[in-house]
C-alpha positions in Angstrom: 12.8 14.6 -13.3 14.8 18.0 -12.9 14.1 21.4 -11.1 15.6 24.1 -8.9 14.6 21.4 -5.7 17.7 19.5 -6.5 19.9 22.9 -5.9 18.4 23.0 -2.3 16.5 19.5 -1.7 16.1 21.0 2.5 14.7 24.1 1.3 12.4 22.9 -1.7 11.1 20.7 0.9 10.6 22.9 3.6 8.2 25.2 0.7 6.6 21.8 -0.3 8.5 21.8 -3.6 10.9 18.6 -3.8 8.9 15.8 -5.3 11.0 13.4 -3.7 9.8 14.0 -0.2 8.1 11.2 1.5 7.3 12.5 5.2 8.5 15.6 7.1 10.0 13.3 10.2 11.1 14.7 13.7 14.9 15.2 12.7 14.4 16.5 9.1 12.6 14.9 5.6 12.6 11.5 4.6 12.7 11.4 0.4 13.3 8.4 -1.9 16.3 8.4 -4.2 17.2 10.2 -7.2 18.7 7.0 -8.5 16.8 3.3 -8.2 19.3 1.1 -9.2 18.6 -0.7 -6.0 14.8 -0.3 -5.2 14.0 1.2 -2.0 17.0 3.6 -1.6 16.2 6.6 0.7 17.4 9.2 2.8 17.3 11.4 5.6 17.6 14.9 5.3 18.4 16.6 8.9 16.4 19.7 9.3 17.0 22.1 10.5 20.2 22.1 8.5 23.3 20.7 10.6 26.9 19.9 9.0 27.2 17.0 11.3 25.7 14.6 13.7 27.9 15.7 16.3 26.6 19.1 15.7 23.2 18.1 17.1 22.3 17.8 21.0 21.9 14.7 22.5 18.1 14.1 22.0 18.7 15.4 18.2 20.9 12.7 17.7 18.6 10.4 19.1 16.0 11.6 17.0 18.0 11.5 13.8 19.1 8.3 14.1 15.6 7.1 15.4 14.6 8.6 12.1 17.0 6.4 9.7 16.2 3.5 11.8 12.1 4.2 10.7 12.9 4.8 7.1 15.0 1.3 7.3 12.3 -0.1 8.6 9.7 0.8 5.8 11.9 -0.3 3.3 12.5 -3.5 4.9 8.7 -4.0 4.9 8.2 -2.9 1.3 11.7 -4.2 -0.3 12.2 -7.6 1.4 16.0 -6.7 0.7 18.6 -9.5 2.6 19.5 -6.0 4.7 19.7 -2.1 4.9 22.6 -0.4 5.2 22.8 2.9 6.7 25.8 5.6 5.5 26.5 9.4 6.9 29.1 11.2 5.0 28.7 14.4 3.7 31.9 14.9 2.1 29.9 15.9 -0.9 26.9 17.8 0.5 27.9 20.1 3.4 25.0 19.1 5.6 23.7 16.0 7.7 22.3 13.3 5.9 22.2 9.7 5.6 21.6 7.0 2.7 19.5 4.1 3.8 20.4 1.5 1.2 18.8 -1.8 0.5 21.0 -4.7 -0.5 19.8 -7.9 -2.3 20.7 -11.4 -3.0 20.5 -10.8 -6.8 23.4 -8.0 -6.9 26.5 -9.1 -8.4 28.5 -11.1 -5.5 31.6 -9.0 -6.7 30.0 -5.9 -5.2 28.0 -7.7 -2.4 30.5 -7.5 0.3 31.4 -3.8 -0.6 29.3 -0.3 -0.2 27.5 0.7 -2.9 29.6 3.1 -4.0 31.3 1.0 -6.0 28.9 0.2 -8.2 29.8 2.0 -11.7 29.1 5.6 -12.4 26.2 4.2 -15.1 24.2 2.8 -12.1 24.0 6.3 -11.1 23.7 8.6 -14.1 21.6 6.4 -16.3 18.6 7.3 -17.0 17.0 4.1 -16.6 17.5 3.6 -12.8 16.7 7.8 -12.3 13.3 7.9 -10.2 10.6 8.3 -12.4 6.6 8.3 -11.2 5.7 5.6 -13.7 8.1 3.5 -13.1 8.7 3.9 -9.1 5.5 5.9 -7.7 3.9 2.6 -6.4 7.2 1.8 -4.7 7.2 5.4 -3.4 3.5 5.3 -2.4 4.3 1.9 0.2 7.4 3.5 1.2 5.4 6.4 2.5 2.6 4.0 3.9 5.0 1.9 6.0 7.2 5.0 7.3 3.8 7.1 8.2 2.7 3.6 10.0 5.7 3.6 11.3 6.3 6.7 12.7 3.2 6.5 14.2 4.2 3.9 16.7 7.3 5.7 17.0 6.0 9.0 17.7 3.4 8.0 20.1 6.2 6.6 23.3 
């Protein structure tokens, strides 16, 4: 999958042009992983566009993180992974966001006890573990069901 979205992914998904999106959420756009290596990974893209967390009021921050906590949540429901783990860096991309990362039994117990980015450069780049419709868009489609249900119950306190 490629396009001008991945040059802007908060913009393209703001003109309803990023493929990856999978809800518009109070603090910015949930939107599955480029990169499947470990089902389920997602992220939160703050919108509007922040550098950091500490950038954001009080109740933003609130928001935002009761935003990754929802997206956790779906994938916990959908994935069954042993546990999420939740990651805000932007040392990379200038802007608030944060990876919500399933972890399972079956990964390779030298790289359980570390973050994921130590898995090799392949588990990234390869084109086997790059989102693709026919081989994720049922994964995507319950991901979406369980945050929407989700944020429903959220949403409505």
């Amino acid at each position: 999958m490629t396009g001008d979205w991945r040059r802007d992914p908060i913009g393209s998904a703001l003109r309803g042009e990023n493929p990856m999106v999978l809800a518009k959420m109070k603090s910015g756009f949930a939107v599955i992983g480029n990169t499947q290596f470990l089902p389920g990974y997602c992220l939160l893209l703050a919108y509007p566009r922040v550098e950091s967390l500490n950038r954001l009021s009080l109740e933003r921050r609130q928001d935002f993180l009761l935003d990754m906590s929802l997206i956790g949540e779906a994938v916990e429901q959908v994935c069954r992974p042993k546990r999420v783990n939740y990651s805000i860096y932007g040392n990379k991309d200038p802007f608030l966001h944060a990876h919500i990362f399933p972890r399972y039994d079956w990964e390779p117990e030298e790289l359980k006890p570390y973050p994921v980015w130590r898995y090799s450069d392949e588990k990234w780049t390869d084109r086997r573990y790059q989102y693709n419709e026919e081989n994720h868009g049922e994964l995507r489609k319950k991901l979406k069901e369980a945050l929407m249900d989700g944020m429903k119950q959220a949403y409505r306190r």
